[in-house]
C-alpha positions in Angstrom: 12.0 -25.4 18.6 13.6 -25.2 15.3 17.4 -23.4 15.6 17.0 -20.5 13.9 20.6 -20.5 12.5 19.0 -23.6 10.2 16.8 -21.0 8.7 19.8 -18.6 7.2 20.2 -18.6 3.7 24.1 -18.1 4.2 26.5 -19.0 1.8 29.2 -21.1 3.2 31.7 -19.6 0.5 30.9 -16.4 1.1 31.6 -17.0 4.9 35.1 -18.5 4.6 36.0 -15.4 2.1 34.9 -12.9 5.0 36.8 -15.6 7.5 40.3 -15.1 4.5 39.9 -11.4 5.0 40.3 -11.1 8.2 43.2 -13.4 8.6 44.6 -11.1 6.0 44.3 -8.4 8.4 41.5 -6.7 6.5 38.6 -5.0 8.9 35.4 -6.1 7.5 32.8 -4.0 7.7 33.8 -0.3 8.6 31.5 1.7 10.5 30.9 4.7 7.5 32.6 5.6 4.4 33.0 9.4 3.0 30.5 9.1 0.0 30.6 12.0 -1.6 28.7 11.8 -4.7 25.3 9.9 -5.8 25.6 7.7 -9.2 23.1 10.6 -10.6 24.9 13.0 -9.6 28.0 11.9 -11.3 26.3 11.1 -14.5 24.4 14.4 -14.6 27.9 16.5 -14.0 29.6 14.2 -16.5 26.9 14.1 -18.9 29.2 15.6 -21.5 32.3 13.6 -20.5 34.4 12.2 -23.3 37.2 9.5 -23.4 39.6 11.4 -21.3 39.3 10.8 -17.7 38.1 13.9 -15.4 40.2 16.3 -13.6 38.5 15.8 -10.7 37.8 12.5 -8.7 34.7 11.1 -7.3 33.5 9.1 -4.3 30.9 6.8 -4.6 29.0 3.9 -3.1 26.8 1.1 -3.7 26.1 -2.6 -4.4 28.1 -4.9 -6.8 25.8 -6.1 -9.8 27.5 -7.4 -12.3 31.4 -8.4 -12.4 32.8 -8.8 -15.8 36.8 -10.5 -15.5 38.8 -9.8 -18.8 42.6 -11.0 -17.1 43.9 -7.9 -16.3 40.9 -5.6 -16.0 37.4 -5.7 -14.1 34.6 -4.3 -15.3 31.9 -4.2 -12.6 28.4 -2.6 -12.7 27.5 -1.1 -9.1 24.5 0.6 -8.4 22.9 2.7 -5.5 19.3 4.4 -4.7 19.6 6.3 -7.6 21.3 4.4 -10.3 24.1 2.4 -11.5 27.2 3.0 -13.2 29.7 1.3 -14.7 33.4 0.7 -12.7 36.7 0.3 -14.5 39.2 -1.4 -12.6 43.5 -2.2 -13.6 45.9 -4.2 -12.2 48.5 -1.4 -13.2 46.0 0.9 -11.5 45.2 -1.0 -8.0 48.2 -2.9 -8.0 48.5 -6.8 -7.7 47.5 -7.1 -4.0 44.5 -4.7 -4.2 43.4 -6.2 -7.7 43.5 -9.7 -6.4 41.7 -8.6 -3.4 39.0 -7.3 -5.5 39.2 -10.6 -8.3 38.9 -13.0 -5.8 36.6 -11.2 -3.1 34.6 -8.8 -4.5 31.3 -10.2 -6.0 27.7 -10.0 -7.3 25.6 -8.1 -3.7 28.4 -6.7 -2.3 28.5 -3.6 -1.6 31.6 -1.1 -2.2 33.1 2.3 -1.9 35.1 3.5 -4.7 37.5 6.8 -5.6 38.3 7.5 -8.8 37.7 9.5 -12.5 35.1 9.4 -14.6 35.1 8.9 -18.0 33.3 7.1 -21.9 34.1 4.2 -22.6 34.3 3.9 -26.6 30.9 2.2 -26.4 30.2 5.4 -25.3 29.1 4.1 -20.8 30.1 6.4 -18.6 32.3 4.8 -16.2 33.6 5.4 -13.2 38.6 4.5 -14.0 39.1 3.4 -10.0 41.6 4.2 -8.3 41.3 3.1 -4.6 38.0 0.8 -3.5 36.7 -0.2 0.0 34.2 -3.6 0.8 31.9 -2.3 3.2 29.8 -5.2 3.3 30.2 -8.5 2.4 27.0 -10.2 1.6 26.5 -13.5 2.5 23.7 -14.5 0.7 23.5 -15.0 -2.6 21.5 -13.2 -5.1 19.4 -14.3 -7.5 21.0 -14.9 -10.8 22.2 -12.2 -12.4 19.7 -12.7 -15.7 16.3 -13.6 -14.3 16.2 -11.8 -11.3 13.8 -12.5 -8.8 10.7 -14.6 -10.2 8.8 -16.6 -7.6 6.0 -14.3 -6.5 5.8 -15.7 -3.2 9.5 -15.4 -2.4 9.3 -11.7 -3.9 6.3 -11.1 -1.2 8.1 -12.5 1.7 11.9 -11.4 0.8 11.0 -8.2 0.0 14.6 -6.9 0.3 15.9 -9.3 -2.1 13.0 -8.0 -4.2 14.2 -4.4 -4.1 17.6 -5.6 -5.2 16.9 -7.2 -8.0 13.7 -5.3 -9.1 14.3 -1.9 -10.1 10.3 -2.1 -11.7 9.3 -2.9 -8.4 11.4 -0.2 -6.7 9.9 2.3 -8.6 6.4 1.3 -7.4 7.2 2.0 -3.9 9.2 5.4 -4.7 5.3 6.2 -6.2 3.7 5.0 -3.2 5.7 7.4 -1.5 5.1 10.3 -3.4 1.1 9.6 -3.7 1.0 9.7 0.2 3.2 12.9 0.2 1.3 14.7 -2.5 -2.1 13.4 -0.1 -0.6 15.0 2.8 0.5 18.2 1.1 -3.0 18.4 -0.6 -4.8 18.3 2.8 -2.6 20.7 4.5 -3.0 23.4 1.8 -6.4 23.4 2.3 -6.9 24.2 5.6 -6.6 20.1 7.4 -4.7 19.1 10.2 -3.4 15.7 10.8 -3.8 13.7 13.9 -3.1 10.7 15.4 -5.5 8.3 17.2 -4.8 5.4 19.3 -4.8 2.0 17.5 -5.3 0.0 20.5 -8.8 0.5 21.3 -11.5 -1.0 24.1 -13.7 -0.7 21.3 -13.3 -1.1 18.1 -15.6 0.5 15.5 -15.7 2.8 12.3 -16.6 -0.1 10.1 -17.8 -3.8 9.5 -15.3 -5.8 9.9 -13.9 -8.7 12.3 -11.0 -7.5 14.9 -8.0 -8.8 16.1 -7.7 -8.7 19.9 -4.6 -9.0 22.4 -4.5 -8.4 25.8 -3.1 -5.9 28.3 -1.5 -7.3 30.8 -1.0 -4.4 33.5 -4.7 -3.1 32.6 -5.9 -6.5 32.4 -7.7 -5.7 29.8 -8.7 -7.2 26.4 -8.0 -4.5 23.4 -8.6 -4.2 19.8 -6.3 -2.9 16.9 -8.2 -0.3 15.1 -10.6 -1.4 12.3 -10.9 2.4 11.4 -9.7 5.7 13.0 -13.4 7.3 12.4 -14.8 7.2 15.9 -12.1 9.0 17.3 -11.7 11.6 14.4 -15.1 12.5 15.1 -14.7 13.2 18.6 -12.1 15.1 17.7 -14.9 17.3 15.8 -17.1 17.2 18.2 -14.0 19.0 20.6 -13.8 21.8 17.7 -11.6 21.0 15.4 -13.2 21.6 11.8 -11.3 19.8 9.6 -9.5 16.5 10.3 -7.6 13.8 8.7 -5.0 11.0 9.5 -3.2 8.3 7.6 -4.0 5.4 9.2 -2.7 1.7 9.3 -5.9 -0.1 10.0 -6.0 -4.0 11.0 -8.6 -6.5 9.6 -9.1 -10.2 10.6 -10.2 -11.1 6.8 -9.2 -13.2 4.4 -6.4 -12.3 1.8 -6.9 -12.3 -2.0 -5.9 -9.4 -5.0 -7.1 -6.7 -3.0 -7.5 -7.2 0.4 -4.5 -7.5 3.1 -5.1 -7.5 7.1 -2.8 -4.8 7.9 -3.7 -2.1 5.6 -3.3 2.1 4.8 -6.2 4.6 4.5 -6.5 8.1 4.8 -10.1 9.1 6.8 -10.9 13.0 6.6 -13.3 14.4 8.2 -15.0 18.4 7.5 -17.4 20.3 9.5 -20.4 22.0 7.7 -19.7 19.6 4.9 -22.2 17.2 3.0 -21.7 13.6 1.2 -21.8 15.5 -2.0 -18.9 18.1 -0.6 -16.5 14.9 -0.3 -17.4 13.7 -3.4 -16.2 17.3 -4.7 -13.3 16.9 -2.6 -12.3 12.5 -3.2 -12.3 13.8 -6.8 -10.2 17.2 -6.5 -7.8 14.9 -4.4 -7.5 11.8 -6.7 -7.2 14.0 -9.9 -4.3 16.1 -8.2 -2.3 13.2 -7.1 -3.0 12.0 -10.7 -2.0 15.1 -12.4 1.1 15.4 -10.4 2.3 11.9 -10.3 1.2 11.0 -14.1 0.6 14.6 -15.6 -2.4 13.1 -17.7 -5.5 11.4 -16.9 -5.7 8.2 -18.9 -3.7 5.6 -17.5 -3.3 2.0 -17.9 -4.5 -0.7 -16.0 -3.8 -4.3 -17.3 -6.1 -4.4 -20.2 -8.1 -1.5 -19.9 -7.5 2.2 -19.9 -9.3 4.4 -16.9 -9.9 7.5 -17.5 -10.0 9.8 -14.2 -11.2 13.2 -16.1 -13.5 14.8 -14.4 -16.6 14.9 -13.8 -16.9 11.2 -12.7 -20.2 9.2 -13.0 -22.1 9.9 -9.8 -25.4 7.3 -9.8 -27.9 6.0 -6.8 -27.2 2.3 -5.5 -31.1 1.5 -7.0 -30.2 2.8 -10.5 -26.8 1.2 -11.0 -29.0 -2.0 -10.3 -31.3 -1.5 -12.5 -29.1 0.0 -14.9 -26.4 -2.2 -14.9 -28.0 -5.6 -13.4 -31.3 -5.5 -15.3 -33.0 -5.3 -12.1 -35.8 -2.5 -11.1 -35.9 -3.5 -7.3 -38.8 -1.8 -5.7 -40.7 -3.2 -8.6 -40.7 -6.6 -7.1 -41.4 -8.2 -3.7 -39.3 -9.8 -1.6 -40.9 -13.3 -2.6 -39.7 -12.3 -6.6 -36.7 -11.0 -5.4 -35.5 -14.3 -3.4 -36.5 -16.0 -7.0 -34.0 -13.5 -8.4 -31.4 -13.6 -6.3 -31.5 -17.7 -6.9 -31.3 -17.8 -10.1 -28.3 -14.9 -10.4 -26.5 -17.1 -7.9 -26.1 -14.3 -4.9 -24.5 -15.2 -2.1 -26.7 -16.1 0.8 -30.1 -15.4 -1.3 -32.5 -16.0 1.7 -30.5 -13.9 3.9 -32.3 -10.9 2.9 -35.5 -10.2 4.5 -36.5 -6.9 3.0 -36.4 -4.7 -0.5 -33.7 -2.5 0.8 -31.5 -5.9 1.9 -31.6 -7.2 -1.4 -30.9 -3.9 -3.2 -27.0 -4.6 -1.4 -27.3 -8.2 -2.0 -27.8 -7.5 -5.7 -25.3 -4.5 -6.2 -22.5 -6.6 -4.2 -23.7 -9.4 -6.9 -24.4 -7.9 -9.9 -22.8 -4.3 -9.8 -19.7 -3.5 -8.2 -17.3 -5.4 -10.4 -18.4 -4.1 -13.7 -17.8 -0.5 -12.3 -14.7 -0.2 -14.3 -14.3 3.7 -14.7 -14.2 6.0 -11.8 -18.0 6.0 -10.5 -19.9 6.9 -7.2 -22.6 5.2 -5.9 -24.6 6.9 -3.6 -28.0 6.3 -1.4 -27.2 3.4 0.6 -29.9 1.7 2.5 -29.8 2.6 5.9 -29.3 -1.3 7.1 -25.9 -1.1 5.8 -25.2 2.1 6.7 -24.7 2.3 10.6 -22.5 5.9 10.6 -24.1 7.8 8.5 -26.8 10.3 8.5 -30.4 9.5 7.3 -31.1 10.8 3.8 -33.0 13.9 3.7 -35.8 12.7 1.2 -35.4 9.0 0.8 -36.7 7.2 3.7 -34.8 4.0 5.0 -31.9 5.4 2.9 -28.9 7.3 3.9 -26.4 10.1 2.7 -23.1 7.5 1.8 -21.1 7.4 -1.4 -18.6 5.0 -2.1 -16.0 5.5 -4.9 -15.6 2.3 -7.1 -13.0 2.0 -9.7 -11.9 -1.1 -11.6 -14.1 -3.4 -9.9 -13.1 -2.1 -6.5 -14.0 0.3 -3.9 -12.1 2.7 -3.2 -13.7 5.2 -1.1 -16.2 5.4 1.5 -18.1 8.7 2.5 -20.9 9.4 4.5 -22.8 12.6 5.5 -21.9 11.8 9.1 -24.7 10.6 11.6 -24.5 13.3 14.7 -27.7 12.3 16.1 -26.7 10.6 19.4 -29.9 9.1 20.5 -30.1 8.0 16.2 -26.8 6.6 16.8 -27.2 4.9 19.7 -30.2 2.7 18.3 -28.0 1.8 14.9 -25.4 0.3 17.3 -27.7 -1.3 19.4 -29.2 -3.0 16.3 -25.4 -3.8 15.3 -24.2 -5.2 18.9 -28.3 -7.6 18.1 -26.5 -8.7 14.3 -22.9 -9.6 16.5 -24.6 -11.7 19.3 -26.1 -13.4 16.5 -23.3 -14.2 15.2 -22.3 -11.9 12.1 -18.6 -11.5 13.4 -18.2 -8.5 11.6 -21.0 -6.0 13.0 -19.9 -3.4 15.5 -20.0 -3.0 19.2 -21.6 -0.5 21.0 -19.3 2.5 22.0 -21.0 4.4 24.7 -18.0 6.9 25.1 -18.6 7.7 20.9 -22.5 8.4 21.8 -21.8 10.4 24.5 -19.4 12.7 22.4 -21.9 13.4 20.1 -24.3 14.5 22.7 -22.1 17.5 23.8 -22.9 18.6 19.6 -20.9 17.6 16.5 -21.7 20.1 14.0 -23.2 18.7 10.6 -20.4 16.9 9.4 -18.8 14.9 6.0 -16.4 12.5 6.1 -14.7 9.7 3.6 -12.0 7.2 3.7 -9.7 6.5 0.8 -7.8 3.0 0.7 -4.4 4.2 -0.1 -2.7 0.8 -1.4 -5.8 0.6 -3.6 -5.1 3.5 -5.0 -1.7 2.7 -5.1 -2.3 -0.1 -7.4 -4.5 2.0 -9.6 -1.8 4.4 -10.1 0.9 1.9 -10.9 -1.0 -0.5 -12.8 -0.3 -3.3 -10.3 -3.8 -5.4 -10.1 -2.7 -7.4 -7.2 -2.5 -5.7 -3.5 0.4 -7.4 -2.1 2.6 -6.0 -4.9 2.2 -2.1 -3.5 2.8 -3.0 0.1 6.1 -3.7 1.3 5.3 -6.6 3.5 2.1 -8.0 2.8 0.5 -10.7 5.5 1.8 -14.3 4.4 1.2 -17.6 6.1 4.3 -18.5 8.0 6.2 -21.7 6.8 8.9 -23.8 7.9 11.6 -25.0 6.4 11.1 -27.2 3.7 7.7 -26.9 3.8 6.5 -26.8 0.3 4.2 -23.7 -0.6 0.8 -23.9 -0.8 -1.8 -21.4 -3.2 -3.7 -19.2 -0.5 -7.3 -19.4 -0.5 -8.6 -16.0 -1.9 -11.6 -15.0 0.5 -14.0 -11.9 -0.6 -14.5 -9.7 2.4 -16.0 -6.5 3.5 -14.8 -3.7 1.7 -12.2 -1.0 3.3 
């Protein structure tokens, strides 16, 4: 086994300089320090400041950017959640010892407390004239330098920290992330949801198609699976009387990875009694459009090269008319023989998989469709094959009531009116568990506890999923998944081991 101490990225300078201090009696690395003003809080008060220096003094904390020596002055740019400021440090000020100290100790990713006034300089910075300062922790790892930043993708990915540092672009996409999943939350509760939490270790796992991951229980002896999808368990939570349901789930996927797909993933699932697929349609848009209007306060935003434009309404259209529409394909206008012919020459994945009209209308919307729906756009009517959860349409036979929400190329919500017939339901699993002993790892199992819930009565029911870092990327014009969550799923390397271009690997939607 590999020493883990050859895996630091330590500084060996930096070490002996922490090993100095403390022969010099210094204690590295207090416990706390009395901060008692943000960076934007000093800049805001002192908006108006001029050369002279304040009346008052502040306290302040942060990291160590930038250290500019000019002999007997330091200027030094430190920064903190909210923002950086300049620092103005004297040798007349500090005296010798504690300007030395500083000089010779104090550098780029360290992070300091300082007292002092605040004043302009005549280039017109505010700036923090110091008076006493603190080193509260000494980093021993080296930042990136100072005029680059951080610029390997990979490393950014897997040293997210470092990334955060450096990035303040990248910070900012994760301060949005936060907000979008507040203003969700709030959006929800206002109207009347509650939020729940259901178990992510499962004995069945089920709510979509997808392949799990499985671990064991040792005291139960007992093989589990993490959660695919909370939507099993929501809905029995409907089925015990409460109306209208949601949680913000971290699901777990054993897929590939490419742009928009990551293992370990966010969605929200909301579920509402009495409700149609066409009410959550109503209600995906009402909730994407707020966040929108709140987060953006317009509805045309940015994305790479394009512009989306989330004013509503959004284009609603059937699965079969988007094909014909937008593939040039009438597909109930041809047999399955014709259609196999078609499907070969458009180069479809798997084209003699299909064995019906239905099963090619997916294969040629998957092939065809779904990445040239560029503007917000649901696609409803989904043929019932692919559609084990939800409820049979109420004129289209072999069809079913699902939407899903597609926007620049990408799904991004899932909806059904929910399936509630037990005896219905139990025949669509048992034709899923048939697909999995085939072999199609991602079909679903057969939950007999979920059937038998519905029995006791779930009210008619609507229900959709929205993938949150999806929609994260949408709404910071980020086109690659891994850049909205924190810690994405990487392949594990060791030292030395050069880096290698992942394999990007289509899956089942989210």
């Amino acid at each position: 086994m590999t020493d883990p101490i050859e895996n630091t990225l330590f500084d060996q300078t930096r070490i002996e300089k922490i090993q100095a201090l403390r022969g010099k009696g210094i204690a590295m690395f207090p416990p706390t320090f009395d901060r008692q003003n943000t960076v934007t809080e000093i800049k805001t008060k002192y908006a108006e400041i001029t050369h002279d220096k304040s009346a008052e003094s502040v306290s302040t904390a942060g990291r160590i950017y930038i250290v500019r020596n000019h002999g007997k002055t330091i200027f030094a740019d430190l920064g903190d959640e909210s923002g950086k400021i300049q620092l103005y440090i004297r040798k007349n000020d500090l005296g010798e010892e504690q300007f030395e100290l500083f000089n010779q100790f104090v550098e780029r990713g360290d992070i300091v407390g300082v007292t002092g006034h605040v004043f302009r300089t005549k280039l017109g910075e505010i700036t923090i004239w110091v008076d006493t300062f603190t080193l509260l922790s000494k980093a021993v790892c080296s930042l990136p330098e100072k005029f680059h930043g951080l610029k390997d993708v990979e490393k950014r990915y897997r040293q997210r920290y470092v990334d955060l540092i450096v990035n303040d672009e990248n910070r900012q996409t994760f301060r949005s992330r936060s907000r979008i999943i507040s203003l969700l939350r709030r959006f929800l509760d206002d109207h009347g949801f509650l939020e729940f939490e259901t178990p992510i270790l499962q004995p069945v796992y089920g709510g979509a198609n997808a392949r799990p991951f499985t671990t064991h229980h040792h005291f139960l002896d007992q093989n589990l699976f993490l959660r695919i999808a909370p939507e099993l368990y929501l809905k029995r939570l409907v089925v015990g009387g409460f109306e209208q349901v949601f949680e913000i789930s971290r699901n777990f996927r054993n897929e590939g990875v490419d742009t928009d797909h990551n293992p370990e993933f966010t969605m929200v699932e909301i579920y509402w009694a009495y409700r149609d697929f066409k009410d959550m349609m109503e209600l995906t848009e009402d909730i994407v459009t707020h966040i929108i209007g709140e987060v953006h306060g317009k509805f045309e935003l940015p994305f790479g090269e394009i512009t989306l434009n989330f004013t509503k309404p959004w284009k609603k259209i059937s699965m079969a008319d988007a094909v014909k529409e937008i593939g040039g394909i009438d597909i109930f206008a041809h047999s399955v023989e014709e259609l196999r012919r078609l499907a070969h020459e458009h180069k479809i994945d798997e084209p003699d998989k299909p064995q019906s009209q239905r099963e090619y209308l997916i294969a040629f919307f998957e092939g065809l469709v779904e990445e040239k729906l560029i503007q917000p756009t649901f696609i409803y009517d989904y043929p019932v094959e692919n559609s084990p959860l939800a409820k049979r349409h109420r004129e289209k036979e072999g069809f079913t009531e699902r939407f899903e929400l597609f926007i620049a190329g990408m799904e991004v919500g899932n909806g059904f009116s929910e399936l509630n017939d037990p005896v219905d339901q139990k025949e669509r699993f048992e034709a899923q568990d048939e697909k999995r002993r085939l072999g199609d790892v991602e079909a679903q199992m057969i939950d007999y506890d979920f059937i038998n819930a519905i029995g006791y009565g779930m009210p008619p029911t609507g229900g959709v999923g929205i993938g949150i870092d999806r929609l994260v990327m949408l709404l910071t014009n980020n086109n690659s998944i891994k850049e909205v969550i924190l810690f994405p799923s990487m392949k594990t390397r060791t030292p030395g081991e050069e880096a290698e271009e992942p394999q990007e690997e289509k899956q089942g939607t989210k």
